[in-house]
N, C-alpha and C positions, 0 to 999 in steps of 0.2 A: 496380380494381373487378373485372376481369375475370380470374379464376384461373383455368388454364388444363385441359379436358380432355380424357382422348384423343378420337383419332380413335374417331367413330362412336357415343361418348357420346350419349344421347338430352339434349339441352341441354332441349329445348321442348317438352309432349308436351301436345295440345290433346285431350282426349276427350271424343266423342258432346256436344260443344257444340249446345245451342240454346238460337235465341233469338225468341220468338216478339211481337211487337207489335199491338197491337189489330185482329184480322180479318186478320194477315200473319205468316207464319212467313217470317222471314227465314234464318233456319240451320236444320237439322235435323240433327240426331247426326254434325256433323263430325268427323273424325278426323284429324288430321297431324301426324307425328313428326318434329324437324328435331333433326340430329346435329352434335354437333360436328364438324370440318373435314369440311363439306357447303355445298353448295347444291343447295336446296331450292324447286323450280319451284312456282309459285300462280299458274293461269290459271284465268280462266271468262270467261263474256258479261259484261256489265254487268249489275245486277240480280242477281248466281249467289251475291253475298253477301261476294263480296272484302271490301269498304269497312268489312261489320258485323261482318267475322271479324280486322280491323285494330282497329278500334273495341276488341276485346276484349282485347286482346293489348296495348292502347294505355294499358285503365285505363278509356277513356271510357266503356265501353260491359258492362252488367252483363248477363251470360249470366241465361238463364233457367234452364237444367239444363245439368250436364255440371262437368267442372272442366278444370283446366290445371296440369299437371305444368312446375315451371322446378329443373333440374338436382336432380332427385327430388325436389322437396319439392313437395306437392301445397296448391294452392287454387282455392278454389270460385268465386273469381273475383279478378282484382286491380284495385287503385287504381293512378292514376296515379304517385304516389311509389313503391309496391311495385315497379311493374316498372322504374323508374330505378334503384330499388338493386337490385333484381337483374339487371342489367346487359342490361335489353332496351332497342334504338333501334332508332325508326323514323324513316326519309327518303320522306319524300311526293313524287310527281311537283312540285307547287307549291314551288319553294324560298322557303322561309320562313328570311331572315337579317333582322341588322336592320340597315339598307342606311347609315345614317350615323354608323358606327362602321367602325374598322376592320377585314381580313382576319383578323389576330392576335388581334383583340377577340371577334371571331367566335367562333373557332375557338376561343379556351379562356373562352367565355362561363361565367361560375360553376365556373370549376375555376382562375383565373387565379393563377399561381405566386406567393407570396407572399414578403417580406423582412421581417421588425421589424414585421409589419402589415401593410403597404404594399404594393400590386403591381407584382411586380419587371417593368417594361416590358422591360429590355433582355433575362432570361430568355425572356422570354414571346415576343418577336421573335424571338432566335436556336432555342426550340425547333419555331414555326412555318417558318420559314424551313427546318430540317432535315425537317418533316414534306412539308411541301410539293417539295420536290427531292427527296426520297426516293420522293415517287409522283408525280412527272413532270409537277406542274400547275406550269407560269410564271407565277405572278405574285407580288408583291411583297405581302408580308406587311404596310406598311406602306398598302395601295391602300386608299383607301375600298370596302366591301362593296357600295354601290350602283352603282358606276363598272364594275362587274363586270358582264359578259355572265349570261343566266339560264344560260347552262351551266356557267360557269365556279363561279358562285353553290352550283349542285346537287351539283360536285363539292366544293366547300367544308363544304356540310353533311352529305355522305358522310363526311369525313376529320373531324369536327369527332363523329361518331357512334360509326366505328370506332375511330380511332385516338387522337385529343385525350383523349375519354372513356372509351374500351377496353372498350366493350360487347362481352357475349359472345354476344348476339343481336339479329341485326340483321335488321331487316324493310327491305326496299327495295323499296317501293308506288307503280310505276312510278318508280322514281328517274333511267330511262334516257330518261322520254317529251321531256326538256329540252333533250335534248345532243345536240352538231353528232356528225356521223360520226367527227371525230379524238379525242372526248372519250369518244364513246361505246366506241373503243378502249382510252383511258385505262382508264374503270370496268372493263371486262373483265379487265384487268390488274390492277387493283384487286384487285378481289374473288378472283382466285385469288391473291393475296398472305394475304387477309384467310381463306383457306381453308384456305392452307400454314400459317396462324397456328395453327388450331385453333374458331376462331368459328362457329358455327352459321350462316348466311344463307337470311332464304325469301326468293326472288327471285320479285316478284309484276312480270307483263308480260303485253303483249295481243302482244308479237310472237313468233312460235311459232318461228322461225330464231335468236331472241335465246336464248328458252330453250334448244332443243337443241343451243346452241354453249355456253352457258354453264351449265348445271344439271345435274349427277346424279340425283338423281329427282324427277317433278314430282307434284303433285295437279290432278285435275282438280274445278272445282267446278261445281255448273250446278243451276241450280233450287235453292238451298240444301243441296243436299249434297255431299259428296267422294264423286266420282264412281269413283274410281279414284287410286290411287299405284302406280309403276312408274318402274323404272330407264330413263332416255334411251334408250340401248341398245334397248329393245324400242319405240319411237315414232320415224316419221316424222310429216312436215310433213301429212301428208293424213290419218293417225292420229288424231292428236291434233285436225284442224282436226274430224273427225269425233265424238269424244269432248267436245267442245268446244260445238257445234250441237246433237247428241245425234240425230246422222240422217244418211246417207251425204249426199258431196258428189255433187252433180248432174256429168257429166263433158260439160257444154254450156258452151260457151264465156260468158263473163259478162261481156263485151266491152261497153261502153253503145254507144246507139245514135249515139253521138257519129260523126259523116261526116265532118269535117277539111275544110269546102267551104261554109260558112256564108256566104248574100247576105245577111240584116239588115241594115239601114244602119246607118252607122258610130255607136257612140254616145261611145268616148271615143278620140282622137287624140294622142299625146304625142310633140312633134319636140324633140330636142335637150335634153329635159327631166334637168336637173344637179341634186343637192345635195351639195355638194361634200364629201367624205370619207367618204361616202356610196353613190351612182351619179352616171354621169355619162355627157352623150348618148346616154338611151334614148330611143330610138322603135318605140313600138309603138301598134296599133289593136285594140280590140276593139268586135264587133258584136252588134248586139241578138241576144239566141238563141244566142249563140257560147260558150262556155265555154274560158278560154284561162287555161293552164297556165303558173308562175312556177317553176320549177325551179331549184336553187341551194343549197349548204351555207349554213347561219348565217354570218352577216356578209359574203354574196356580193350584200344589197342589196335583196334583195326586199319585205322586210320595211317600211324605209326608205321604198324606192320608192310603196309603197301605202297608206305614211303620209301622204305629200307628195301623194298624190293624193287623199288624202279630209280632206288642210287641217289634218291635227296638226302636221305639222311641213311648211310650205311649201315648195318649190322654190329655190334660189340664180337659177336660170336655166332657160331651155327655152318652152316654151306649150304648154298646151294646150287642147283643143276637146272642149265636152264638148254633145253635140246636138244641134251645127250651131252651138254660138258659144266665141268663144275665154272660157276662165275662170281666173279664180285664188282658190282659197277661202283664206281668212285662219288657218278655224274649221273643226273638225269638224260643229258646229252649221250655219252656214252648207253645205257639202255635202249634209249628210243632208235638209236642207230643199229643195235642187235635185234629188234624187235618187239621191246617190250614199251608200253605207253600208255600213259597216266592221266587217269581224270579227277584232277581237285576237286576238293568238297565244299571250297571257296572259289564259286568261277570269278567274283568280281576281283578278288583279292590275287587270284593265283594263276589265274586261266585266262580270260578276255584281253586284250589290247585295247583298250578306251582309246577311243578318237579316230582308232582304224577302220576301217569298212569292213562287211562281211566277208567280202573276200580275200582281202589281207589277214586278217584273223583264219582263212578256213585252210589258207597255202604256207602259214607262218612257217609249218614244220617241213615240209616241202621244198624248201626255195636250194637245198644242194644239189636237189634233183630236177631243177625247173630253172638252172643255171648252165651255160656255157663261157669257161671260159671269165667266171666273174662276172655277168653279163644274165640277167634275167629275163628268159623266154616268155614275155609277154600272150601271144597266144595261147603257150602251153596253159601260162597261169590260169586264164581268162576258161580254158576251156574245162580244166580240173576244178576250178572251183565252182563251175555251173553244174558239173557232173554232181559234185558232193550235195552242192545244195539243194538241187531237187531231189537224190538220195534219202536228205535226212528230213526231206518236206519241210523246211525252212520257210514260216510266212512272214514276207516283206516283199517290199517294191523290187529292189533286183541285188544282187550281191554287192553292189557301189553304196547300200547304205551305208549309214554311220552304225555300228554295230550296240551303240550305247542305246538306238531308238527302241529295240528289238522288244517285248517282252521276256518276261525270267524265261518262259521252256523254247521259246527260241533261243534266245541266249545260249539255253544246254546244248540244243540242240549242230551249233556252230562250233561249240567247245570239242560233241563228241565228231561231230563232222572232220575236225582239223586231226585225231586220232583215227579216222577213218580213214583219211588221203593216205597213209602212208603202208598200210595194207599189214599193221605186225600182225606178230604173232602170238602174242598178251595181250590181254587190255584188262587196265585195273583200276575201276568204274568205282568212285569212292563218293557214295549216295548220286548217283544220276539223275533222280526223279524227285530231290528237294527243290518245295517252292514252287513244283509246276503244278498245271491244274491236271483232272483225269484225264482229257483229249489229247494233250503233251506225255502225261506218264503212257498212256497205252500206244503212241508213237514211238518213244522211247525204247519201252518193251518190244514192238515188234522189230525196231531195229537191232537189238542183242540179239534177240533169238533169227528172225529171219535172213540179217544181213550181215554178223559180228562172229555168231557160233559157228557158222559155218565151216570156215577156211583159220578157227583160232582158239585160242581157249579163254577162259571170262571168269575173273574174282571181283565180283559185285559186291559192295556194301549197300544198304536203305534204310533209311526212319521208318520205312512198317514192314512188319512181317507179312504181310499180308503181299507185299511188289514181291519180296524173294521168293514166295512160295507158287508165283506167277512164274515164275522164270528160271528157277534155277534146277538143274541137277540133282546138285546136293548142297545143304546149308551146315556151315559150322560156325561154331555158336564159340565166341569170344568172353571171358570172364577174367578181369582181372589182369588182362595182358598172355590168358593162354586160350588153349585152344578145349575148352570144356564139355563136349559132345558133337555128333555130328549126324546129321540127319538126311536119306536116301528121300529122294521123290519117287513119283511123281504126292503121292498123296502124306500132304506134312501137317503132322499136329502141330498147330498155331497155339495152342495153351502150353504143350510143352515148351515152347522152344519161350513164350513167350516166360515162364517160370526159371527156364536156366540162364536167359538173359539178365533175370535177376537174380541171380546165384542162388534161389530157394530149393534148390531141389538136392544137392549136395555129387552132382556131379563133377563135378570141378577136376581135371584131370593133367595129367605131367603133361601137354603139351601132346598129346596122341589124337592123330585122327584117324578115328573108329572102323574110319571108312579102309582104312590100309593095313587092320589087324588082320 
């Protein structure tokens, strides 16, 4: 599919796109040129029009003016099939495989090697098996797709884009928000293989350190337009965080009022709490008003941990005490109904209702309460979900969207909204702020601290130390499935913490938090 061209070839060439929707102009005369052996940086806020300038590029989504240039041949706008044969893919932050079929099945889904008819399996295994060890992912081409980690998943459908199918332009729209820190080395290595190839890539990311290590030139977008294009070389981190905003960064510290010294009484207690292969003898407490921080790579347990404690997947062994009595929920249902409630760290996969509106998704958990009699109290709903959503500052036309239209930190934002309505007394906030851009993360953030901490207590997990050390308390540092130091704010060394994350420092401890010695 993919013929190869030179270096610096214009492969993609999107001009003076827009695209305007009833009372909203989502694009206005975009511009971006992505070259062969390039990448090609795509930041803005949430809302700046990324999603609807993907949309375009995807097939789904019909420009209103402007056309799209792919490797000189110009149209006015394309289908979905069009850009498959001409050799456009895209990888979404959400990896989308289909989880009960295998690696190899995966990966040459609709291109599978064929014999006399027939699809040659044992072809089909030995050229996976070669793709796969040639870009450094370990796993067994024969594993079920679902048995796979979501990171492991994301790089599967990166190689199944670039390489299975040999697209010669690849869009990667958030494709790094999934992946532990060792994988998210992988992709980097990746994509300059995929570069040395000759392939076009726009690299769409919220993290501005990800692009300036990995991008040649970026576009900025903001308010629906490309704000600027420029070679890396001329952008730092405070540049672009500038270009980005579209207003100088304040040089006040932005430190939350987090004090590291929280009296609230205790509201969750967990001694010796095991699930084996999992974690094993954690003990930690958090307190009402406290907001306390779960530090740790993918698969160091956090995850788990805060599963077992809101009753998806229970404990092997340990107790604990959740408001002065010892508990064990069976059920996530049961939890949420005591108080305690859970925010996934796959909202597509575990959180959202596709095809609901925003306000059905914001009352879902709600409706025992917003019923008489079997019978749901339409006003009430109507009026609780307008409260919520202007709460969590949710941008869209009105809560009757379809919630699928939303962007990613809207999206979060409706997720934590639907654990808001119900007023607990835990919230167990497992990565809040992945995928969204900074104007969403720092909404986000002041919702914990302003609107969350107040009346409850908070075990947050996030991909950067840098969100915890904004927000939290105190941070404890997961290794291995325990609980291996623990760190007082307000002021957190971010080298330490980022050194015990990696188990280099030789703390590693039975399962004690530091903080309750």
């Amino acid at each position: 599919m993919f013929s190869e061209q030179p270096a610096g070839f214009p492969a993609l060439k999107l001009k003076n796109i827009t695209k305007v929707y009833p009372g909203v102009i989502a694009l206005e005369d975009v511009n971006i040129e992505a070259r062969s052996g390039e990448v090609h940086g795509l930041i803005g806020k949430n809302g700046a029009g990324k999603s609807t300038l993907v949309g375009i590029v995807a097939g789904l989504i019909r420009p209103t003016s402007g056309s799209i240039e792919v490797k000189g041949r110009r149209f006015p706008f394309l289908t979905r099939a069009q850009g498959m044969q001409e050799g456009i893919a895209i990888v979404t932050q959400e990896p989308e495989v289909i989880l009960d079929i295998s690696v190899a099945e995966n990966l040459f889904l609709g291109e599978q090697p064929a014999s006399f008819g027939l699809v040659d399996q044992r072809e089909m295994y030995r050229k996976t098996e070669k793709i796969l060890t040639d870009y450094g992912l370990d796993i067994s081409p024969g594993y079920r797709a679902g048995d796979l980690s979501l990171s492991e998943r994301q790089l599967l459908l990166i190689l199944k884009a670039c390489v299975a199918e040999d697209a010669g332009i690849v869009i990667l729209d958030e494709a790094s928000a999934p992946l532990t820190q060792k994988d998210a080395r992988l992709l980097r290595s990746m994509v300059k293989r995929l570069r040395e190839a000759g392939k076009a890539i726009i690299y769409i990311s919220h993290q501005i350190d990800e692009l300036l290590g990995i991008c040649d030139r970026l576009t900025v977008l903001r308010d629906g337009r490309s704000v600027i294009t420029c070679g890396k070389s001329s952008l730092n981190h405070r540049s672009l965080s500038e270009l980005i905003v579209g207003e100088p960064l304040s040089d006040q510290n932005s430190k939350s009022n987090a004090a590291g010294n929280v009296e609230g009484e205790t509201l969750l207690s967990l001694s010796g709490f095991t699930k084996w292969g999992a974690f094993e003898s954690v003990n930690l407490t958090v307190r009402r008003g406290e907001v306390v921080g779960l530090a740790g790579l993918r698969g160091s347990g956090r995850t788990e941990l805060m599963k077992a404690i809101a009753g998806i997947d229970p404990p092997d062994a340990g107790k604990m005490i959740f408001k002065g009595r010892q508990c064990s929920f069976r059920t996530p249902n049961l939890a949420l109904r005591d108080g305690i409630a859970y925010l996934p760290e796959e909202r597509e996969l575990e959180g959202l209702i596709k095809g609901f509106s925003i306000k059905d998704n914001l009352i879902l958990n709600c409706l025992h309460i917003l019923s008489s009699y079997g019978v749901i109290r339409k006003n009430d709903c109507d009026r609780l979900s307008e409260k919520i959503f202007k709460d969590v500052e949710c941008k869209a036309f009105s809560t009757e969207q379809d919630v699928d239209e939303l962007s990613g930190g809207n999206k979060q934002k409706v997720l934590i909204g639907r654990i808001m309505a119900l007023k607990p007394d835990l919230y167990l906030l497992d990565e809040p702020t992945r995928g969204v851009d900074i104007g969403a993360k720092k909404n986000i953030q002041s919702l914990i601290i302003e609107n969350i901490r107040g009346s409850a207590g908070v075990l947050v997990s996030s991909p950067g130390l840098d969100d915890l050390a904004e927000i939290c308390d105190r941070i404890l540092v997961m290794y291995k499935g325990r609980i291996a130091a623990c760190h007082k704010g307000p002021n957190f060394e971010e080298h330490a913490l980022f050194m015990e994350i990696q188990g280099m420092t030789g703390t590693e401890a039975a399962g004690t938090d530091a903080a309750e010695r």
